[in-house]
C-alpha positions in Angstrom: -20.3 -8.9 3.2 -18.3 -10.5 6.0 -17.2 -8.3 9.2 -13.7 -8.2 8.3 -14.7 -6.8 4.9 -16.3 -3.8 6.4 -13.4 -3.1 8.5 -10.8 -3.2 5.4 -13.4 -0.6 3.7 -13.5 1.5 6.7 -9.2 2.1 6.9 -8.8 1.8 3.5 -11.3 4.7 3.2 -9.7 6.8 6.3 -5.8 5.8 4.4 -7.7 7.8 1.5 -8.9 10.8 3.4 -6.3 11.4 6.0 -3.6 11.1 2.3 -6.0 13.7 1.1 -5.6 15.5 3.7 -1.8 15.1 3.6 -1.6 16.1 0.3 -3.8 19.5 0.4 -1.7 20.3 4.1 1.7 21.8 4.9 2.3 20.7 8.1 5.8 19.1 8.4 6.1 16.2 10.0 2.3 15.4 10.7 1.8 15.7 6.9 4.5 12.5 6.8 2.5 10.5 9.2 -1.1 11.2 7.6 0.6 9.4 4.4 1.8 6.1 6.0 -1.9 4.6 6.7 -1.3 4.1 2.5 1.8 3.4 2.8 0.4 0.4 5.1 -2.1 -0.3 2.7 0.6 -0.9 -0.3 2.6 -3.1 1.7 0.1 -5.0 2.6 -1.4 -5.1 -1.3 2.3 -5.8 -2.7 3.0 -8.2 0.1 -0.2 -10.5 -0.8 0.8 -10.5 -4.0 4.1 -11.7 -3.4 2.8 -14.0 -1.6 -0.1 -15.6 -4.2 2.9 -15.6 -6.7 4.9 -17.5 -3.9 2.0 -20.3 -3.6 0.8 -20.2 -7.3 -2.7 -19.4 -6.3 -4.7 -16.0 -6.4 -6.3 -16.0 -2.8 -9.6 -16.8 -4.0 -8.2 -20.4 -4.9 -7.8 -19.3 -8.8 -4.4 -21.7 -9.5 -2.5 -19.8 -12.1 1.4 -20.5 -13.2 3.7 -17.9 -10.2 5.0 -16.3 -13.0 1.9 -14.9 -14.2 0.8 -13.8 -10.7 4.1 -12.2 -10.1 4.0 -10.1 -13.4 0.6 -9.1 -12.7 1.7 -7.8 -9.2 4.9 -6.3 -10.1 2.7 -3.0 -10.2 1.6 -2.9 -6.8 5.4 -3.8 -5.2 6.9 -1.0 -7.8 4.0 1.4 -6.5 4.9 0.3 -2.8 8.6 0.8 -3.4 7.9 4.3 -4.9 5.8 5.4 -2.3 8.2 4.4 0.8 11.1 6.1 -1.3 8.8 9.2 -1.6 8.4 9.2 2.2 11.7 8.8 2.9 13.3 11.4 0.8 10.7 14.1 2.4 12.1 13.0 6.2 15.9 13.3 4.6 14.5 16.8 3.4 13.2 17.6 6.5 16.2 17.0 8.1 18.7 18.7 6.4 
């Protein structure tokens, strides 16, 4: 497995625990910031995506017609979407 591999295990895992961790804990605004290590994580999913539709190529070289790609991905930038939208009704709750 290449180095750069084991370092996009090891933050996707801590995303996972510390939005565990968000989830099971009431704690205001810390409980915001535990969640955007995802939050990270889908943009960076949704935006790769976007971006393989964009070129017309998965990124392991796999050509496949952009409209294909971008169907297939349309999960991961709605899931991103909903996400950020979650996040940012909680900080309009929190204001208020």
């Amino acid at each position: 497995m290449p180095h750069g591999m084991h370092v996009a295990a090891i933050f996707m895992l801590w995303s996972a625990i510390l939005g565990l961790a968000g989830a099971l804990l009431r704690l205001d605004w810390i409980r915001l910031a535990l969640f955007m290590p995802q939050q990270i994580v889908l943009g960076i999913m949704a935006g790769g995506g976007m971006l393989a539709a964009h070129q017309g190529m998965y990124f392991d070289g796999t050509i496949v017609p952009w409209q294909h790609i971008y169907v297939d991905q349309m999960g991961m930038v709605a899931l991103f979407i909903a996400h950020l939208f979650a996040i940012l009704r909680r900080c309009w709750d929190m204001i208020e």
